[in-house]
N, C-alpha and C positions, 0 to 999 in steps of 0.2 A: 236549450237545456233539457227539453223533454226527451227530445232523441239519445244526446249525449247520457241521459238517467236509462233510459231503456235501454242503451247498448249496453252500458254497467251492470245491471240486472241480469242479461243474457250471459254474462259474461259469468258472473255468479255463476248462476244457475248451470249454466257449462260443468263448469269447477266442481261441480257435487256431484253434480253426473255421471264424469269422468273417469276413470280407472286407474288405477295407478300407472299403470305401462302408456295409455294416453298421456298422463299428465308428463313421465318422465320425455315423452317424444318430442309433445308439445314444449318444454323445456330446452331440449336439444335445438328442436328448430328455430326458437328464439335467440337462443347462442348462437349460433351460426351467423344467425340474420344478422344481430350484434355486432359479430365482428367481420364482416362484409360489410357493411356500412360505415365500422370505424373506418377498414381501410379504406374507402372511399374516401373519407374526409380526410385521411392523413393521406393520401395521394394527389387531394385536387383542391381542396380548401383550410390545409394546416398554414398556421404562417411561414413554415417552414416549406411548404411544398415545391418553391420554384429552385431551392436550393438542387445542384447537381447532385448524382448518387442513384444506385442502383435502383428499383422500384421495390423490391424485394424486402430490405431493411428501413425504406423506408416507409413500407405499411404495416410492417410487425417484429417485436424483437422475436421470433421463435427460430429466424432464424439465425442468429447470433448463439443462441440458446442452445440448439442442436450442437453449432461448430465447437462449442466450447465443451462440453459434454463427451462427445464422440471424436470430432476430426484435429483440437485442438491446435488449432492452425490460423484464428483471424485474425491474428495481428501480420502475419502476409498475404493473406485476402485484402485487408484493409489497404494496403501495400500495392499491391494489384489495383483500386479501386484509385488508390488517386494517380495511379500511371494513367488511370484510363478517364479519368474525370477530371482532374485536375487538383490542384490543393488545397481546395475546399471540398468535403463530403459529406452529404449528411448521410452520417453511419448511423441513425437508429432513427427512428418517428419522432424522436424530442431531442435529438444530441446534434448538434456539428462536429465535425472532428476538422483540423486543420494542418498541413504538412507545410508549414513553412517556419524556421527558426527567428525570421526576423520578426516573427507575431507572437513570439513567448513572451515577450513581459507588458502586452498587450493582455492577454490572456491570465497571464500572472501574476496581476497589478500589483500597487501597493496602495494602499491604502488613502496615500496623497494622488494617487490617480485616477483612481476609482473603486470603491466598496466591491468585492467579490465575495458569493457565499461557494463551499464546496460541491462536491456532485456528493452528497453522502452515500454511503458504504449500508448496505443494508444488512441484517442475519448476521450480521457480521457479529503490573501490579507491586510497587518494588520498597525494598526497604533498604537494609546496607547496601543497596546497588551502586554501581558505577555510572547510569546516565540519571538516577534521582536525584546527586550529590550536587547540593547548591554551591558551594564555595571552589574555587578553583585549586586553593590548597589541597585542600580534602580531596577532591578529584582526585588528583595527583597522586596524593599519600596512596587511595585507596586502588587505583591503577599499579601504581610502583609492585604494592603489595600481590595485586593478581600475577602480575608479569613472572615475578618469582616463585610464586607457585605453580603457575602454565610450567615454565620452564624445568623445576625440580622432577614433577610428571613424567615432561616428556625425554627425561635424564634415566628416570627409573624407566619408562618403557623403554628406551634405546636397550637400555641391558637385560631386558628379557623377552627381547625382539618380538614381543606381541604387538596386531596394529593396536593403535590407541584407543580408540572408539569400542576395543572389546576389553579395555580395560574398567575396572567396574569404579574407580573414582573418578572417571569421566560420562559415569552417570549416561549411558548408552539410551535410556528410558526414556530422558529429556530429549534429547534427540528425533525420534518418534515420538513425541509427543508434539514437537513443534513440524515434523516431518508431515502430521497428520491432520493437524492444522492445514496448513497449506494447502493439502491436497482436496480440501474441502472445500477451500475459498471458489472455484468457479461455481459449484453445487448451489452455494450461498448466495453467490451472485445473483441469480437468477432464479431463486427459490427461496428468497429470505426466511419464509416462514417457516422452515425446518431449524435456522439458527435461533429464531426466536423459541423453538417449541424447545430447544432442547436445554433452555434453561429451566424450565421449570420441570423437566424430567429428573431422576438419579443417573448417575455414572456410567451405574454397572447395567441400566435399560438401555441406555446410549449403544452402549457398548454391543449390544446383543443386536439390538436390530437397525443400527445403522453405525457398525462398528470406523466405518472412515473419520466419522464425526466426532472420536473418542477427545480426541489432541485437542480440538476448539470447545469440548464440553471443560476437558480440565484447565484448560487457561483461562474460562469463565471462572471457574471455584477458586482460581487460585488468586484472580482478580480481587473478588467479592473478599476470601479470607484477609488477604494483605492488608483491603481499605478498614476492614472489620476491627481488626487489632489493631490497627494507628487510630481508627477513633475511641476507641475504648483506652489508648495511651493521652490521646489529649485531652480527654473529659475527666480523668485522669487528675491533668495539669491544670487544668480548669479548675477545680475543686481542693487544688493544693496538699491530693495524696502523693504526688512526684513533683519533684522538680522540672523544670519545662530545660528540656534541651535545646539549646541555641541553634543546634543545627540538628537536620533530619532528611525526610523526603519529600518529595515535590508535595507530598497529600499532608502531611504533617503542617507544612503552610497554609495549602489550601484551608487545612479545617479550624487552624490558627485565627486564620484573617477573618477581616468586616466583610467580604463579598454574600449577597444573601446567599441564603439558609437553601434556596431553590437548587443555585451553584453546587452545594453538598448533600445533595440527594444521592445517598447509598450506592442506588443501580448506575448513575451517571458514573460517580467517581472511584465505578468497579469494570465502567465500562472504559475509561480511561487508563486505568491500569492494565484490562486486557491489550491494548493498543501497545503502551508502551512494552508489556511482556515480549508480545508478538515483533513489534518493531525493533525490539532491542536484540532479540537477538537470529533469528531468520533470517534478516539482510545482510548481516553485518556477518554474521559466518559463511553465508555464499559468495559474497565478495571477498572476502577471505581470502577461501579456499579457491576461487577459481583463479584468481594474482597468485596466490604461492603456486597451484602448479603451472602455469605459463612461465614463472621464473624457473624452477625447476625444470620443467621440460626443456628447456634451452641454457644450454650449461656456458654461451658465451653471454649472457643475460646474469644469468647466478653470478659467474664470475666479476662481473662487471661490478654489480651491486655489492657484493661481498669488500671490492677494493674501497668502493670509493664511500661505503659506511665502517671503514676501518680502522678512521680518527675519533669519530663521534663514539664508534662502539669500544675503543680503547679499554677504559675502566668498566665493563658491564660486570664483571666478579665482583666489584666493592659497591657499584653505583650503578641506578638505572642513567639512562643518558636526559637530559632536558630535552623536554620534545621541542622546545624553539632549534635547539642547535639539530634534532634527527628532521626537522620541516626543509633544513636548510641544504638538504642530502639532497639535489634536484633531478637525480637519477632514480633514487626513492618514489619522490614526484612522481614522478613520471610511470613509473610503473603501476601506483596506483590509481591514478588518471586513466590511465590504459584497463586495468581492472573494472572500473566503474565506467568505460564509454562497452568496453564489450558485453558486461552482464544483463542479460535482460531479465530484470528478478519482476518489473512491472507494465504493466498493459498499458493504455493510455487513461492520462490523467486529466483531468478537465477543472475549470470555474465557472460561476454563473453568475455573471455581469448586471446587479441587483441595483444600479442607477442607470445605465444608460447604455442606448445602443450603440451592439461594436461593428466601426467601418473595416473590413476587407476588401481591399481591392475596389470593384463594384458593387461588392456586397454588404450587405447591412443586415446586420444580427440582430434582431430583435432582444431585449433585455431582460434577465429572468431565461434566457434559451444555457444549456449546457453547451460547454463551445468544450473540445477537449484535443489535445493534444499528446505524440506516442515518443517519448525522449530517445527510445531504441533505436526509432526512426532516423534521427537526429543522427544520431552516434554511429550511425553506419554510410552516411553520406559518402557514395565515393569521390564526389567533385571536394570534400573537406577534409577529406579521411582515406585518400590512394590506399588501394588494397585494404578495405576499411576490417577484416577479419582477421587479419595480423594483428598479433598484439606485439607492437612496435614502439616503446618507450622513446626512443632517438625522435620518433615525431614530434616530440614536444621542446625536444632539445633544438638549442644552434638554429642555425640556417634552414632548418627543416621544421620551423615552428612558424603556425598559418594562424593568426589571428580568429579564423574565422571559427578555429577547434574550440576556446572557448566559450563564444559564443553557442557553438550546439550542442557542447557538453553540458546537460542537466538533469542527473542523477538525483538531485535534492528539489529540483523546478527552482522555481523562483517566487518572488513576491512577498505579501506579508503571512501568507500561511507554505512559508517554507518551508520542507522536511527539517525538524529540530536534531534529524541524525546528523546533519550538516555539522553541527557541535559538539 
């Protein structure tokens, strides 16, 4: 102890001594040390370390950090990595990734298989909406009604041959604003604390000096406003200055129900709303758009679908169609099938296996490990998918439909924490 006490002291006494520009050095070469040791340990004594994969990634995420940033290209390096490894990788110091279809619902349990938590989303709001609407009537009703206004739109742009998007009640703003979003999302990735910092910044500071950022500052405000005035409608209800509306939004429930008070914490149920903002509508217009123009660019494709949704869309002047009878369009099907196996709107996705370790092959996952998996991947199989960059409708049809397509199609994953776009 006496040594141990005197070396403390010197150690002191150093520290006073010292200079600032020593102290900053001596600092540096502490960091260093630091992480030359970490990667030591994540190369020879992680529990992950005898897992295959590059050494590279698996001593430190900077450089996934870089490719994302600059080369934007590792979901084909990944790609690369299990040509050359096999189908197991361990892609990062704590992650596995896996390239095999028959291990998705392994990976993507349910709940009667085994308890999984997410990989969460780090740095990373709705009212009359169309995916908060509880009842399936209403859904309807409230779809019907968009449909016909989409439609009148793009009746009035047709006759003044401007593209749509610069027409100003299609709101070009929203646009980039979710445009801007996105493009942030790698930044955030691997730099959370700039998504956190910018909540508690203004807008318009966002806006000046890390203007990319602007789109995910407002779809925060717009989160926080949305949950803001639904609770101040149900305390509202509570109190018996309104009547309580039978139906509402998905937060309108929440803040309804017995669930504790913990559950209705402000920032959670503002960070929820940004989720659904983001999700509702980002995905769902790139998938979209990249199906209409593939049917488009191929006019024996347009044609095709034009004939054989020719019954169902008969009455579309008087009446929207029943989406059971437009499901049953299987050329339809298919085209959107094809839309959602080519888009690649997401990176890989992963679970963390929070009972029990997962068997692969020879391998064995230790529990609490992030196992993740690349759906894009999947969906480009050419042993499942001939000429998998075609976008080829008829493959789902007739004699030219392989079982094995949907097994590797999973756009929404699987399991008990399924994409609820699925719905």
């Amino acid at each position: 102890m006496g040594a141990l006490q005197d070396a403390f002291e010197a150690l002191g006494l150093a520290y006073h001594k010292a200079t600032r520009w020593q102290l900053l050095g001596a600092t540096a070469i502490l960091l260093v040390f630091y992480q030359f040791a970490l990667a030591i340990y994540r190369l020879y004594f992680h529990p992950l370390a005898k897992f295959p994969g590059p050494k590279l990634v698996a001593a430190s995420t900077w450089y996934e950090t870089f490719v994302d940033l600059f080369r934007h290209d590792f979901p084909e390096r990944l790609a690369r990595m299990h040509e050359k490894y096999g189908p197991i990788v361990r892609v990062s110091p704590n992650e596995i990734h896996i390239n095999d279809p028959n291990f998705v619902t392994t990976v993507f349990a349910t709940a009667a298989k085994h308890r999984t938590d997410i990989i969460p989303p780090q740095g990373l709001g709705m009212d009359d909406s169309i995916g908060s609407t509880p009842g399936h009537d209403i859904h309807a009703s409230i779809i019907h009604e968009e449909i016909r206004t989409l439609e009148r739109k793009m009746l009035e742009a047709k006759e003044t041959n401007l593209p749509l998007l610069d027409g100003k009640d299609f709101t070009p703003e929203w646009y980039s604003m979710i445009r801007g979003a996105a493009k942030i999302i790698p930044l955030l990735r691997h730099f959370p604390q700039i998504g956190l910092a910018t909540q508690y910044v203004p807008a318009w500071l966002v806006q000046t000096i890390l203007p990319n950022t602007t789109g995910f500052r407002i779809l925060q405000l717009l989160g926080e406003q949305r949950v803001n005035r639904i609770r101040k409608e149900v305390e509202k209800e509570k109190k018996g200055q309104v009547d309580v509306e039978e139906n509402g939004s998905m937060f309108h429930h929440l803040l309804r129900s017995d669930i504790p008070e913990s559950e209705k914490n402000p920032a959670r149920l503002a960070a929820e709303a940004v989720s659904f903002l983001g999700a509702g509508t980002y995905p769902t217009a790139a998938t979209l758009i990249l199906t209409a123009y593939y049917i488009l660019a191929k006019p024996e494709i347009e044609g095709r679908l034009r004939k054989e949704l020719k019954t169902v869309m008969a009455n579309f002047n008087d009446e929207v169609p029943n989406f059971v009878d437009v499901e049953q369009v299987e050329y339809l099907g298919a085209c959107i099938k094809e839309g959602l196996r080519i888009l690649r709107l997401f990176r890989r996705k992963g679970r963390i296996s929070i009972d029990k370790d997962l068997q692969y092959k020879e391998w064995t996952i230790p529990k609490n490990t992030p196992v993740s998996m690349s759906p894009f991947t999947m969906h480009i199989d050419p042993e499942v998918f001939p000429d998998p960059f075609m976008f080829n409708p008829d493959r789902w049809l007739g004699k030219n439909y392989d079982p094995r397509m949907d097994r590797n199609l999973n756009p929404f994953l699987q399991g008990s924490r399924i994409c609820i776009g699925m719905q």
